[in-house]
DRENTIPA-629994 format. One record per residue (C-alpha): residue number from 0; residue in one letter; chain; x, y negated, z. Coordinates in steps of 0.02 Angstrom, whole numbers. Example, Ala and Ser with C-alpha at 12.3 -4.5 7.8 and 13.67 -1.06 7.14 Angstrom:
BEGIN
{nr=0 rest=a kette=A c1=615 c2=225 c3=390}
{nr=1 rest=s kette=A c1=684 c2=53 c3=357}
END
This chain:
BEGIN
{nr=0 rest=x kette=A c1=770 c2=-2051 c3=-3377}
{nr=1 rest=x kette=A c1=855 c2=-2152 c3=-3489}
{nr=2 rest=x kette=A c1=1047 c2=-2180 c3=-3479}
{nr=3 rest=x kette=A c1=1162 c2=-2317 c3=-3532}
{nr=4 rest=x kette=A c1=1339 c2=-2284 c3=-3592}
{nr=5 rest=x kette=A c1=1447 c2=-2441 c3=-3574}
{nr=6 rest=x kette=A c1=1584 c2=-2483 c3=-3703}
{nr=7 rest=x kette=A c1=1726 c2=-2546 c3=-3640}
{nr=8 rest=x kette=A c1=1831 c2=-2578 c3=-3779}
{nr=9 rest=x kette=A c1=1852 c2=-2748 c3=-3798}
{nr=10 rest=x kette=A c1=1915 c2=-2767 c3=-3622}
{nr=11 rest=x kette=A c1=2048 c2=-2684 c3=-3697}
{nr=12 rest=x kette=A c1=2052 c2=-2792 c3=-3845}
{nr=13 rest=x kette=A c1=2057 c2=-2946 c3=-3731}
{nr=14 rest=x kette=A c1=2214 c2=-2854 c3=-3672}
{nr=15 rest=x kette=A c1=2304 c2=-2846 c3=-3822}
{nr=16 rest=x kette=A c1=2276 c2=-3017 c3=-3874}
{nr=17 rest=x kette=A c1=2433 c2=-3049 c3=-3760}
{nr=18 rest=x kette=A c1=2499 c2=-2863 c3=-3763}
{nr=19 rest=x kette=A c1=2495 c2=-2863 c3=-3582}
{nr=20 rest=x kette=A c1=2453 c2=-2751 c3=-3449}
{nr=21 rest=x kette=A c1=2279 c2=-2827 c3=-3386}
{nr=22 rest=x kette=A c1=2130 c2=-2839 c3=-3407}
{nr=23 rest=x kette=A c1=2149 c2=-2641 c3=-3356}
{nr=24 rest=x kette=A c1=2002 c2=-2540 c3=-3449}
{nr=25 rest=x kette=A c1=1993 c2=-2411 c3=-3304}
{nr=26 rest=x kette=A c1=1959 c2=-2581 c3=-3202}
{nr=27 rest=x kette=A c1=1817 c2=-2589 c3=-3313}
{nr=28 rest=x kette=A c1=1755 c2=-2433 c3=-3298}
{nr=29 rest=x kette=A c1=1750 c2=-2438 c3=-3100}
{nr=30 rest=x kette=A c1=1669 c2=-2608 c3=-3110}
{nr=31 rest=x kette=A c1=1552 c2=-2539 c3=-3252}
{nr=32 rest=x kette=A c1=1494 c2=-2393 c3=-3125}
{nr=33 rest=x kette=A c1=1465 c2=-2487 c3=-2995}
{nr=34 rest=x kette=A c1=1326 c2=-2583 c3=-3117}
{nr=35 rest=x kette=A c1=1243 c2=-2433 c3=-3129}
{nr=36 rest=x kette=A c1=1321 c2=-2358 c3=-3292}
{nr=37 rest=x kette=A c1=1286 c2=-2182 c3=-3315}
{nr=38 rest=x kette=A c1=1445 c2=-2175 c3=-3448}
{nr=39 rest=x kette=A c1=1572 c2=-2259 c3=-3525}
{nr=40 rest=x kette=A c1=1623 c2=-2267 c3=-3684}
{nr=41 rest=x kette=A c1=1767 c2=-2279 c3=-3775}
{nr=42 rest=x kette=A c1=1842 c2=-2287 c3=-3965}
{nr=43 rest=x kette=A c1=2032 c2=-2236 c3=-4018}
{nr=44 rest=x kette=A c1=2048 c2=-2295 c3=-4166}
{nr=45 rest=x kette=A c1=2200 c2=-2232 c3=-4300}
{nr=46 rest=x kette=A c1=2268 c2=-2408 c3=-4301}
{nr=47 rest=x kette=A c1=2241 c2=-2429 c3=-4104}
{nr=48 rest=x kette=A c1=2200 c2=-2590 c3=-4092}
{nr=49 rest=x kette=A c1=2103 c2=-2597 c3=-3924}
{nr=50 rest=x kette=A c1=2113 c2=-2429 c3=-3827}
{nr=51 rest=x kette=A c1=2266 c2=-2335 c3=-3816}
{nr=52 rest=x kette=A c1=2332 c2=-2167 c3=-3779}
{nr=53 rest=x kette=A c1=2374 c2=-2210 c3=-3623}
{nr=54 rest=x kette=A c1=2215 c2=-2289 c3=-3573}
{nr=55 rest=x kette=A c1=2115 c2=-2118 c3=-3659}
{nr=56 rest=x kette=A c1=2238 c2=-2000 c3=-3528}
{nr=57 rest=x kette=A c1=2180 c2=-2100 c3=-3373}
{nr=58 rest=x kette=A c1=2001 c2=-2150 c3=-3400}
{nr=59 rest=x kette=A c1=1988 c2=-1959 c3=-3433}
{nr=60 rest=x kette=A c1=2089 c2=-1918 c3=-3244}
{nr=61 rest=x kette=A c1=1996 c2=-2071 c3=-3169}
{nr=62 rest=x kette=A c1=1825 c2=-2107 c3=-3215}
{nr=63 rest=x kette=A c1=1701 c2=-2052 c3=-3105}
{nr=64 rest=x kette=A c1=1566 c2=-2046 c3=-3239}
{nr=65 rest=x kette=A c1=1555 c2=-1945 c3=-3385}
{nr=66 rest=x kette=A c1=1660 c2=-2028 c3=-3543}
{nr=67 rest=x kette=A c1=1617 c2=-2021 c3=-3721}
{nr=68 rest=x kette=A c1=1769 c2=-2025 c3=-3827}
{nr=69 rest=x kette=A c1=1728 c2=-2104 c3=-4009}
{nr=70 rest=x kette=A c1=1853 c2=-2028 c3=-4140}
{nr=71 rest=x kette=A c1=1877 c2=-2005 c3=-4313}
{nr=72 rest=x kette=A c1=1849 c2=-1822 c3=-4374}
{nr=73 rest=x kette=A c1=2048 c2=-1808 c3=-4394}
{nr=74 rest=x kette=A c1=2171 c2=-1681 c3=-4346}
{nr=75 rest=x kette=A c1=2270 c2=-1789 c3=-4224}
{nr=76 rest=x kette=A c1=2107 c2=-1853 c3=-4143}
{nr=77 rest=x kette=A c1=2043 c2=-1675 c3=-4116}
{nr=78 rest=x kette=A c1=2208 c2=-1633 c3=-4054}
{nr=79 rest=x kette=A c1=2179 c2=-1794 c3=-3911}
{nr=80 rest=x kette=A c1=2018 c2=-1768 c3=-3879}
{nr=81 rest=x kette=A c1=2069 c2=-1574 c3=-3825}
{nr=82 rest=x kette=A c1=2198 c2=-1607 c3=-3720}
{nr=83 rest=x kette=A c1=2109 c2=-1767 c3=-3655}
{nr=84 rest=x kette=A c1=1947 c2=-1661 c3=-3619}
{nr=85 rest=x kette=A c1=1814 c2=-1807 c3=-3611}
{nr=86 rest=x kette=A c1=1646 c2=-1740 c3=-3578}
{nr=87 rest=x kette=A c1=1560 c2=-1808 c3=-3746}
{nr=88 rest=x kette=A c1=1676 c2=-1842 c3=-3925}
{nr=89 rest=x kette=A c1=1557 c2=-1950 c3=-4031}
{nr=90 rest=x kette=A c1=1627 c2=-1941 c3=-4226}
{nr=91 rest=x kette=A c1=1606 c2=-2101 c3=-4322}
{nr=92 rest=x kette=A c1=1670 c2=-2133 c3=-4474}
{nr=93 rest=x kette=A c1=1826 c2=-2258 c3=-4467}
{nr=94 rest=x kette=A c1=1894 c2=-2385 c3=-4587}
{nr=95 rest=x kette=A c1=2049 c2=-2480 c3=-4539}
{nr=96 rest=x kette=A c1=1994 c2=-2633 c3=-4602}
{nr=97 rest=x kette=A c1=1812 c2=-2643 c3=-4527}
{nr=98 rest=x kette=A c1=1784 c2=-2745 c3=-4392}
{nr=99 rest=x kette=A c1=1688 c2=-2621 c3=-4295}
{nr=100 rest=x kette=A c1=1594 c2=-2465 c3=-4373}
{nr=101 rest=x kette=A c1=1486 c2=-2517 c3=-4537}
{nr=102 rest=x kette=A c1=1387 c2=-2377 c3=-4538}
{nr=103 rest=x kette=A c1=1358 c2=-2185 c3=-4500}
{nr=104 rest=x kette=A c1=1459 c2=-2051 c3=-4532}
{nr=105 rest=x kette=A c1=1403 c2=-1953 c3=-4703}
{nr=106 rest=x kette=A c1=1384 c2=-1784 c3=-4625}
{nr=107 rest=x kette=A c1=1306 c2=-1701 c3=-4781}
{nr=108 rest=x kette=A c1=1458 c2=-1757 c3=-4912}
{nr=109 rest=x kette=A c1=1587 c2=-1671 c3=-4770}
{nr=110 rest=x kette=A c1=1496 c2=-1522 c3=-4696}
{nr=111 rest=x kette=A c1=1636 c2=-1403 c3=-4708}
{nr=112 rest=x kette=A c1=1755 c2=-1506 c3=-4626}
{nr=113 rest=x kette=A c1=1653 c2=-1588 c3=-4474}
{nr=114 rest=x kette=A c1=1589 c2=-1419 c3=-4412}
{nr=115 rest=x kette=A c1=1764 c2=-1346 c3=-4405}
{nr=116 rest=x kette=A c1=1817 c2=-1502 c3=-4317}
{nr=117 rest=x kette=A c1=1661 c2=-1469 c3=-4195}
{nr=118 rest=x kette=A c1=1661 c2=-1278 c3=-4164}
{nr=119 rest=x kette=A c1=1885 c2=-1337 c3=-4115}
{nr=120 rest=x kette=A c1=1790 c2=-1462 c3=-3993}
{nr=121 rest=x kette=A c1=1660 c2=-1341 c3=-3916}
{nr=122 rest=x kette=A c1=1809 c2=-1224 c3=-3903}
{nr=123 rest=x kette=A c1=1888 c2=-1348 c3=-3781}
{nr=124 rest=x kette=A c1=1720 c2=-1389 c3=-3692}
{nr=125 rest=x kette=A c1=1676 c2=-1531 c3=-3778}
{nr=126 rest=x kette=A c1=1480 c2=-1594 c3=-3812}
{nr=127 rest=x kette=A c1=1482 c2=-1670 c3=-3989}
{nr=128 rest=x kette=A c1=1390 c2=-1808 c3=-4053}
{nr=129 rest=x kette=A c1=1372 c2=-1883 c3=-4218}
{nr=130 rest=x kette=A c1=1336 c2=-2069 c3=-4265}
{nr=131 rest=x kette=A c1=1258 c2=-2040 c3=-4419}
{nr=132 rest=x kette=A c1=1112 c2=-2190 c3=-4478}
{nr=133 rest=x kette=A c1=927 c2=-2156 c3=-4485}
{nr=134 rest=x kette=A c1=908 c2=-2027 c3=-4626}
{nr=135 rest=x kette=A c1=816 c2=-1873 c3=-4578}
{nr=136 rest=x kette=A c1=940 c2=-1753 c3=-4704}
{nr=137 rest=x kette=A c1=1081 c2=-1819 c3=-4616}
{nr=138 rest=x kette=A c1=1021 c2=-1763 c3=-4451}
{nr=139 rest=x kette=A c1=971 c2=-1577 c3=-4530}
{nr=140 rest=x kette=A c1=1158 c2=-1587 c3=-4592}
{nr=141 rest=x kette=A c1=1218 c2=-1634 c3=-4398}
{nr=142 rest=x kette=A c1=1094 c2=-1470 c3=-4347}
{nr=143 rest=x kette=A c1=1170 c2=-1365 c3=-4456}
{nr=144 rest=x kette=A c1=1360 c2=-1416 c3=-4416}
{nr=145 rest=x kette=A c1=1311 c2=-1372 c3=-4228}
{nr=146 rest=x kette=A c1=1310 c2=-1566 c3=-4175}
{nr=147 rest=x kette=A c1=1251 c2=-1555 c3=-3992}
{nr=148 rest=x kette=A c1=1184 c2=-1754 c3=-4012}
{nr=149 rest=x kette=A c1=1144 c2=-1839 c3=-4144}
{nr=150 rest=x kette=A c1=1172 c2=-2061 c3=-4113}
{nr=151 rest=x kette=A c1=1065 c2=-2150 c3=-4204}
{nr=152 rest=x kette=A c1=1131 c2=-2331 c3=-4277}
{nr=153 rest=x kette=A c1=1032 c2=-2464 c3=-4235}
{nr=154 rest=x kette=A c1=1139 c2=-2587 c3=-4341}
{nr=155 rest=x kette=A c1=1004 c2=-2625 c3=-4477}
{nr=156 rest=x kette=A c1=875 c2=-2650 c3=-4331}
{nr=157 rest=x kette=A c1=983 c2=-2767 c3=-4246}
{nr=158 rest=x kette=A c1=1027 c2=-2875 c3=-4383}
{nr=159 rest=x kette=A c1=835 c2=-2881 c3=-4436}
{nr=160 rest=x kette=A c1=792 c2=-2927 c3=-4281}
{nr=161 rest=x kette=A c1=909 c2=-3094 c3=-4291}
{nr=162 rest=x kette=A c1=863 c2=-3122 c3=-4484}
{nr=163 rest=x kette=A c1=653 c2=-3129 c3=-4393}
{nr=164 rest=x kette=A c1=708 c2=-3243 c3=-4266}
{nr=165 rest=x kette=A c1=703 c2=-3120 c3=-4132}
{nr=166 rest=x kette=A c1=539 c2=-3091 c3=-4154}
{nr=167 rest=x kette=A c1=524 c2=-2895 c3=-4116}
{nr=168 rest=x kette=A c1=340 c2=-2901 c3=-4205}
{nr=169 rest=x kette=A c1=415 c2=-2949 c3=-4382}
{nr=170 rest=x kette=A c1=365 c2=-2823 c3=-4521}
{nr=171 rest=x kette=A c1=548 c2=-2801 c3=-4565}
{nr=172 rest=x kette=A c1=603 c2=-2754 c3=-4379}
{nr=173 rest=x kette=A c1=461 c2=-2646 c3=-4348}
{nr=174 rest=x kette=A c1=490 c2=-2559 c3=-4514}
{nr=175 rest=x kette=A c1=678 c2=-2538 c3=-4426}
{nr=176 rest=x kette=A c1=617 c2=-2465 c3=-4289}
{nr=177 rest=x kette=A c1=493 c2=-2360 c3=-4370}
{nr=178 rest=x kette=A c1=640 c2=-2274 c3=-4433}
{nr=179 rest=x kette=A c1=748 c2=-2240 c3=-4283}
{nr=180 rest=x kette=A c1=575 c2=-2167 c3=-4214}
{nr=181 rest=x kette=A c1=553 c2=-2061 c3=-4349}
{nr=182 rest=x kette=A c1=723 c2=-2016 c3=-4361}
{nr=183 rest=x kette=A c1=734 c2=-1966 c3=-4158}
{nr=184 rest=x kette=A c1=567 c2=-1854 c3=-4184}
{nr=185 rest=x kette=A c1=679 c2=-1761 c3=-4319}
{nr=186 rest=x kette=A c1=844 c2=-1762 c3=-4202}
{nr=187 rest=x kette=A c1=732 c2=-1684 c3=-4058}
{nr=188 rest=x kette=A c1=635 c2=-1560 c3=-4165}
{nr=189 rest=x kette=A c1=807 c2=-1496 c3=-4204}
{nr=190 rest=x kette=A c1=847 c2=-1461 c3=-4033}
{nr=191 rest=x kette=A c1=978 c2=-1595 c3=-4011}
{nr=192 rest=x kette=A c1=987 c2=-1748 c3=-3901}
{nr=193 rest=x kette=A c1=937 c2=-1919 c3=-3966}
{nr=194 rest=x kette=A c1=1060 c2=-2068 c3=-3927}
{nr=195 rest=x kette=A c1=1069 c2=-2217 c3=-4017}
{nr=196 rest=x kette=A c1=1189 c2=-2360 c3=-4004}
{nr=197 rest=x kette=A c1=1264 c2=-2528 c3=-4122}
{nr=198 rest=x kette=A c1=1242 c2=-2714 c3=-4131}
{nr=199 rest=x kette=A c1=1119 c2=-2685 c3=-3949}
{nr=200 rest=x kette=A c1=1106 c2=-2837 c3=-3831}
{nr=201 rest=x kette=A c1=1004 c2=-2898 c3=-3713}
{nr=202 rest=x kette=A c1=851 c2=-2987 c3=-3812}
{nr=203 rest=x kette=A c1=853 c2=-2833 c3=-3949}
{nr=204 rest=x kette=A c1=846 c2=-2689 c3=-3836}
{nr=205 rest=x kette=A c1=686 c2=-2672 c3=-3748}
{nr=206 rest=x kette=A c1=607 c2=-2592 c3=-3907}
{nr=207 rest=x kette=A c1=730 c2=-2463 c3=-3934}
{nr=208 rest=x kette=A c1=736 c2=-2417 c3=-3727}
{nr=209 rest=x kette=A c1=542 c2=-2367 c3=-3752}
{nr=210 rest=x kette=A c1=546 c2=-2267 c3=-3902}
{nr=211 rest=x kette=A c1=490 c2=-2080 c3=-3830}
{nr=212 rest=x kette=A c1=630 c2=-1951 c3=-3811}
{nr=213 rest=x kette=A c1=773 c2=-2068 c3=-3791}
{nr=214 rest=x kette=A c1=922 c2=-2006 c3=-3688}
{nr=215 rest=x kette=A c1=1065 c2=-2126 c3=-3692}
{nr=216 rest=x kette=A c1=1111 c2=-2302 c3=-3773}
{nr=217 rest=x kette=A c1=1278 c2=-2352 c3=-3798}
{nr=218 rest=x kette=A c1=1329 c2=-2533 c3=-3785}
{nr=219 rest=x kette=A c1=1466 c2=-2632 c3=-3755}
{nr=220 rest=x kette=A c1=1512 c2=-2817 c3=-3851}
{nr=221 rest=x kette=A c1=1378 c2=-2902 c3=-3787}
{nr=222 rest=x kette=A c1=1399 c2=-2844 c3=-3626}
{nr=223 rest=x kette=A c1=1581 c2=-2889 c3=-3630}
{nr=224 rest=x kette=A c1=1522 c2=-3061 c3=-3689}
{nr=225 rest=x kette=A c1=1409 c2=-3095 c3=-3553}
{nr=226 rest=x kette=A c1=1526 c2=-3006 c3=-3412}
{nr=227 rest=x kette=A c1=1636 c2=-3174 c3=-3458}
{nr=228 rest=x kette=A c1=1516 c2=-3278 c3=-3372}
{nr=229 rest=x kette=A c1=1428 c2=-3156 c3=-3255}
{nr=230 rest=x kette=A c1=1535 c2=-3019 c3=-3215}
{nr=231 rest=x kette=A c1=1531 c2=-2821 c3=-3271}
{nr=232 rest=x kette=A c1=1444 c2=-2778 c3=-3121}
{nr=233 rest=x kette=A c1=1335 c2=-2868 c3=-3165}
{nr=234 rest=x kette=A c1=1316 c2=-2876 c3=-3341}
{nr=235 rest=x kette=A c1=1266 c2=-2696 c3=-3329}
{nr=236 rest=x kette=A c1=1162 c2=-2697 c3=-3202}
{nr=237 rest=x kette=A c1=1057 c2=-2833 c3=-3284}
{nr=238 rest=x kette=A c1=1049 c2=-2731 c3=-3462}
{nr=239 rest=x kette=A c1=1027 c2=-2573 c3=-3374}
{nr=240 rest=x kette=A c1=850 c2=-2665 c3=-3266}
{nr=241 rest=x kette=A c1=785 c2=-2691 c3=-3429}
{nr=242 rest=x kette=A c1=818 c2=-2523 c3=-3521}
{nr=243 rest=x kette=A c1=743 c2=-2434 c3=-3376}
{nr=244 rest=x kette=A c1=565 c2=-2571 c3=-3363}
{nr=245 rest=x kette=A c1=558 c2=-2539 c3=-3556}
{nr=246 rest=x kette=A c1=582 c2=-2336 c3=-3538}
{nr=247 rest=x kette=A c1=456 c2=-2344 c3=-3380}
{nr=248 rest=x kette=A c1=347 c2=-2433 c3=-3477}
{nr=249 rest=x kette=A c1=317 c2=-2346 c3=-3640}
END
């Protein structure tokens, strides 16, 4: 059954945009469950400009659903994430002057380094997962680090998708998808858990929810954006209706 993984982190960023105390992510979360998320989501980035610390220490006491903790392959993030304990660590690669993650993490040019970083994690209990982008040697290089999950970016399929006019039978957006497909057959061959998450909303999705072998998507701006009109509760319940008709029927 397919799962959603709500990201929460621009509740936080609404937050800081008058370095207050509300809206309260673990607010979010609650309200996020009750939607019908299986997960939330959450980044701390080096430069912590949404979620906190703080907010990392009590969505890991409080949530009542498992949390996936997106983090740089750094020392001090490791170091969080162990004493933290969330049930997932996703490792992205992080640039503090992206607006949100540009692309997947090159697994094959750090090899070395990101399967130390995930045999520390596993040592603390940790399931790791890798955003990485649609590149079938990048997911034997997650396989052979001892990634538990491999999350497959769906940024170029998204952004082809606008380009066709949302038309999710345009050659460029099926050759997209094509490619996530593929690269999920590889991620599953390989004995690892296919995810895939980025640039998701709710006219986009539907193709991605049916592709065979999916686990778990991970989304969160635009269903921030449309929790300003609607509600989270609702928001997620509404995305998470139509990941589940898509997944049902494949």
């Amino acid at each position: 059954m397919i799962e959603l993984g709500v990201n929460i982190d621009h509740v936080a960023t609404l937050r800081q945009a008058r370095r207050t105390w509300e809206p309260d992510p673990v607010w979010a979360a609650v309200e996020a469950h009750l939607g019908g998320a299986d997960g939330i989501t959450i980044h701390l980035r080096e430069d912590r400009r949404h979620i906190g610390d703080e907010d990392v220490r009590r969505l890991a006491e409080l949530t009542q659903v498992k949390l996936n903790l997106e983090m740089a392959a750094t020392d001090e993030m490791v170091a969080i994430a162990c004493r933290t304990k969330p049930q997932m660590a996703m490792l992205v690669p992080e640039g503090r002057h992206e607006i949100t993650t540009e692309g997947g993490l090159d697994v094959l040019a750090q090899e070395t380094r990101l399967k130390d970083v995930i045999a520390r994690l596993a040592d603390a209990g940790i399931v790791t997962s890798v955003f990485i982008d649609a590149e079938p040697e990048q997911i034997e290089a997650a396989a052979r680090i001892g990634a538990r999950v491999c999350e497959i970016h769906t940024g170029p399929y998204a952004h082809a998708f606008h380009a066709a006019g949302r038309d999710a039978e345009a050659p460029a957006v099926l050759a997209e998808l094509d490619k996530i497909r593929t690269a999920g057959e590889v991620v599953r061959s390989l004995g690892m858990r296919f995810n895939a998450g980025h640039a998701l909303n709710y006219y986009n999705v539907e193709p991605i929810a049916r592709l065979h072998g999916i686990r778990e998507l991970h989304i969160g701006h635009s269903i921030v954006s449309r929790a300003v009109f609607v509600g989270l509760r609702a928001a997620v319940a509404e995305m998470k209706r139509l990941m589940r008709e898509a997944a049902q029927g494949a």
